[in-house]
N, C-alpha and C positions, 0 to 999 in steps of 0.2 A: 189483421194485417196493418202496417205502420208504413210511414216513410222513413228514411234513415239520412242526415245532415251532417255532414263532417265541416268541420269549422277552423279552418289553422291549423291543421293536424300535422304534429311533429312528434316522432320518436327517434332517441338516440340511443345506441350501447354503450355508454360512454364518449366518448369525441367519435365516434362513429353514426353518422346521421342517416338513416332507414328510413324513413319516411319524411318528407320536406315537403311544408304549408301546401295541403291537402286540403282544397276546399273541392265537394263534392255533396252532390243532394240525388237521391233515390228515389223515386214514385212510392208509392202505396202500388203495391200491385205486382211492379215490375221485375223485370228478369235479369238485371245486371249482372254483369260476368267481369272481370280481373283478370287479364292478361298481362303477360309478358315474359320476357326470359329469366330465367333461372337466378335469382338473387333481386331481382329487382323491387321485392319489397310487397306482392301483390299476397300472401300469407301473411305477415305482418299487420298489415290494413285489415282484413278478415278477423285476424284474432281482437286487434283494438278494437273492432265490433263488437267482438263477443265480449270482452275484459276478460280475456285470456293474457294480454299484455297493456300493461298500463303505458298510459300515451304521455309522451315528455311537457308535450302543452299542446292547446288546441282543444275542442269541444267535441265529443260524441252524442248525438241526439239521436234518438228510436221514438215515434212518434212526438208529442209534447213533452219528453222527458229527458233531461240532460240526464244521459248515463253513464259518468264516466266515474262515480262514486259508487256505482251498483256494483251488486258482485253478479256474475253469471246469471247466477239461477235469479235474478231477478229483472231483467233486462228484458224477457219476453221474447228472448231467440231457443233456437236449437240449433245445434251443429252437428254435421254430417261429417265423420274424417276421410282420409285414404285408407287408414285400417278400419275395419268392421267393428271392433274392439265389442263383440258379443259374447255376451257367460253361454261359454264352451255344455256348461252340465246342464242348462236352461232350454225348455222347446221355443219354438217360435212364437207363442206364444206368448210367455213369460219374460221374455228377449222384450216384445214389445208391450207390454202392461208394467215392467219394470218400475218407472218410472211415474206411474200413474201410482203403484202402491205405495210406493216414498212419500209421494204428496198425499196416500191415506184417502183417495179418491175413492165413492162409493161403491162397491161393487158390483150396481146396476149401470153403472154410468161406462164403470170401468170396460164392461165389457161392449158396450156400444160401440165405444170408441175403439177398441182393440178389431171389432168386427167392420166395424165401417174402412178402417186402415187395411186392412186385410183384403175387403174389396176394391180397395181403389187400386193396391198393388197386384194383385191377384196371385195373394198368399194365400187364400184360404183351403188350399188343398196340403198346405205345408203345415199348418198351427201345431203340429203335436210331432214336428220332426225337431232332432237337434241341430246346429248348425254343422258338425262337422259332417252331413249328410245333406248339403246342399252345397250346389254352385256358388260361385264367384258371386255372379251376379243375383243369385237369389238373396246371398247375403247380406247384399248392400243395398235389397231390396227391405229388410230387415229392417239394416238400421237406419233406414229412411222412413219408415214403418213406424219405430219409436220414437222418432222427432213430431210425425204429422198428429201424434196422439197427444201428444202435449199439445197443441193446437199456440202456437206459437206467433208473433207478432213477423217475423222475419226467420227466416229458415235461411243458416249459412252450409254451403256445401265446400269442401276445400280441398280438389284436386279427387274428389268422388271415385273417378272412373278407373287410375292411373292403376290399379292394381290388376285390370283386367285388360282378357286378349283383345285383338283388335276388332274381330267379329263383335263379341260381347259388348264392347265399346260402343259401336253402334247402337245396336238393341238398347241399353241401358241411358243413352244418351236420348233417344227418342221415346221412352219412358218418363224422362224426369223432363220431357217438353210436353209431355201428354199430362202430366203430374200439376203440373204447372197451372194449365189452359183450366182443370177440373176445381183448381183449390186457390187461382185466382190471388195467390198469394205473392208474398214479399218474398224474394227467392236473389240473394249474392252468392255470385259462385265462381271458385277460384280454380285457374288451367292454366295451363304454358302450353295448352294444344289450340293455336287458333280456328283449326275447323269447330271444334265442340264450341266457342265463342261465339263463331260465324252464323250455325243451328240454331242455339240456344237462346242467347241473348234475344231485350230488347234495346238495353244500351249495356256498349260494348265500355270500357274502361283502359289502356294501354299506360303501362309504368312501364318505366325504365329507370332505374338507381334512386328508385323511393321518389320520381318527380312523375305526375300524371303527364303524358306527350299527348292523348289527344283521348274525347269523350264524343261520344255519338252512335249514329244508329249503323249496325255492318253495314248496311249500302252507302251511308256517309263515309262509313271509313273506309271502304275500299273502293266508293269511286273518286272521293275528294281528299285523300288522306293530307294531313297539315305538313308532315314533313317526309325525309325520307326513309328514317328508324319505322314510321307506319307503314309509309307503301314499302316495305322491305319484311316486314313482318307480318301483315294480315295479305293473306293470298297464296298460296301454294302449286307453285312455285313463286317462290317470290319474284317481284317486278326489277326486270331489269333497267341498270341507269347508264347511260351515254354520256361522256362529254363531248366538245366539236371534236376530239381528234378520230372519235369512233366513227363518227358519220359522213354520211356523202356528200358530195355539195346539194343535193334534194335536202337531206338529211337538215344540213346545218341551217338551211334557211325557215327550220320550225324554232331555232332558239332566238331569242330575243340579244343576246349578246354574248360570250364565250364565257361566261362567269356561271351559266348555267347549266344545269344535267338534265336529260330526256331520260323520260322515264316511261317503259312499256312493259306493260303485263307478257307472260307467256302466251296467254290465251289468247291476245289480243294480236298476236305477230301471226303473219302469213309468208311465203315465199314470193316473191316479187322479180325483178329483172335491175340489171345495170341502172337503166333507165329511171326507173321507178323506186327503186331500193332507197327507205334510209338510212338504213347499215349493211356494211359489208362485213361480211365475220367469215372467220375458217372454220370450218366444219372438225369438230373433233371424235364424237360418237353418238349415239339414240340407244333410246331404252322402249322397246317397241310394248305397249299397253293395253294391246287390241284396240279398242274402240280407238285410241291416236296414240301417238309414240313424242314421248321428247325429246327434243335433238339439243344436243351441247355445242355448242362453239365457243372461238376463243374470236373475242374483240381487239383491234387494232394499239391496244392498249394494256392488254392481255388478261381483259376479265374476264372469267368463264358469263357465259350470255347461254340462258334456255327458253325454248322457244315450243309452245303446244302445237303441235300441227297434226294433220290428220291426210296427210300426202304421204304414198304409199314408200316416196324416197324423194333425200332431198337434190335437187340439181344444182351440179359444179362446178361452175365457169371460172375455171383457171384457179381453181383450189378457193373460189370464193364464193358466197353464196351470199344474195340480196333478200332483206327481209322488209316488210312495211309494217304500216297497222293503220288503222282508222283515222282520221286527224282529231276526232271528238277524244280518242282513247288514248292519245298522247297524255302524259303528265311533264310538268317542270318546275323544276326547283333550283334556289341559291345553290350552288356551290359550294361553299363558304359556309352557309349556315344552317343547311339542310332543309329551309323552308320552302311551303309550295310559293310558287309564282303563279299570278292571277292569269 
């Protein structure tokens, strides 16, 4: 295992800029994750790891080695796709020695290694089936299987799980954290699902438009998030934001001046009184979840506002309904520039 150093990392398509001065450094060891929404560049960064995409300027480093002159296979990584990309006519076996016979690896060795892979994934009752006689998830147990046999400096995964159901998802996600803790490895791994981030990770990563918005650990980022694109994005449902016009006079006397937004988690609202409430919202519908149900409302302002509650219904005083939360679990931010405020 290695550390990985990005160093002024730009790429462009032409006048089109993807990744913009990207400085970032990875443990030996660690679990970092790539988040963000759809285009933001977090695929991109993964492959200039791998030199799968040459970087416009800026330095890639993999242990003591600037790698940005290497080709793939000599960089000391593996990559994991969203397609399985397995030879269909090959048992699983062969699926994962592949790659060990290329390199002409000896054939005592080879099969150590194909067996020791075998038991960390617990494929060994599968070795002699073909893949089109295996699940989703067994597959991409596979080709995770042929990465760990190369025995690899940095292991990239990119969007791994996306081709499986939501159940499997799980499972497989809780696998490649099992995978992880066993083989202590260097492991970057790329989602636009923030909960598998939230799980997985031990430093999170958030891009938006090829720019890093904020680096840290999940519980940094979702209890101290830097701006409001973070607390909008890591949390599910996402954190809802106030300005004074949403709030009560309780309400307003938590901002420091009206140039700023209040910002509350779902989880973190409760149902409150006139009295007590720091917003008043309309009640619009719930989506009842058993264990609690989310309730929608619209704010004075008319942004849909959701709130976790675990009250059996919500009550409504004169078509209005008061909500609070913690004073510790308030967040606020610029207005203006989306930043936290201290």
């Amino acid at each position: 295992m290695a550390n990985v150093r990005l160093t002024n990392l730009n790429k462009n398509y032409g006048s089109v800029e993807v990744l913009k001065n990207i400085d970032l450094e990875i443990k030996s060891g660690e679990f970092c994750v790539f988040v963000g929404p759809s285009g933001c560049g977090k695929s991109t960064l993964l492959r200039s790891i791998a030199g799968l995409e040459d970087v416009t300027s800026g330095d890639v480093h993999i242990g003591d080695d600037r790698v940005n002159d290497m080709r793939p296979k000599d960089r000391g990584i593996s990559m994991v796709f969203q397609s399985y990309a397995l030879f269909p006519h090959k048992t699983v076996y062969e699926n994962i020695a592949y790659g060990l016979r290329i390199a002409k690896v000896p054939k005592k060795e080879l099969e150590e290694k194909v067996a020791e892979a075998a038991r960390a994934l617990k494929l060994e009752p599968l070795l002699q089936r073909k893949p089109a006689s295996l699940s989703g998830g067994q597959r991409q147990r596979v080709a995770i299987g042929r990465s760990i046999v190369r025995n690899p400096r940095v292991f990239l995964f990119d969007e791994p799980l996306s081709n499986l159901d939501a159940a499997l998802r799980v499972t497989m996600r809780t696998e490649i954290g099992q995978l992880h803790s066993r083989l202590d490895a260097t492991m970057i791994y790329v989602t636009h699902d923030q909960v598998e981030a939230m799980t997985l990770a031990d430093k999170i990563v958030v891009l938006r438009d090829g720019i890093i918005e904020q680096v840290g650990t999940p519980v940094d980022l979702y209890e101290r998030p830097d701006n409001t694109f973070v607390a909008q994005f890591i949390g599910s449902p996402k954190m809802n934001l106030f300005t004074s016009e949403d709030l009560t006079e309780k309400g307003k006397k938590c901002l420091p001046d009206a140039d700023t937004l209040l910002g509350m988690r779902p989880e973190h609202m409760r149902v409150s009184d006139m009295k007590n409430g720091l917003v008043a919202l309309t009640p619009t519908h719930s989506e009842n979840l058993g264990e609690y149900f989310l309730a929608y409302f619209e704010s004075a302002t008319g942004e849909e506002v959701i709130a976790k509650l675990y009250e059996k219904s919500v009550p409504d005083a004169d078509g209005k309904v008061y909500l609070e939360t913690i004073k510790s679990r308030l967040h606020r931010f610029n207005k203006e520039t989306g930043l936290r405020v201290a």
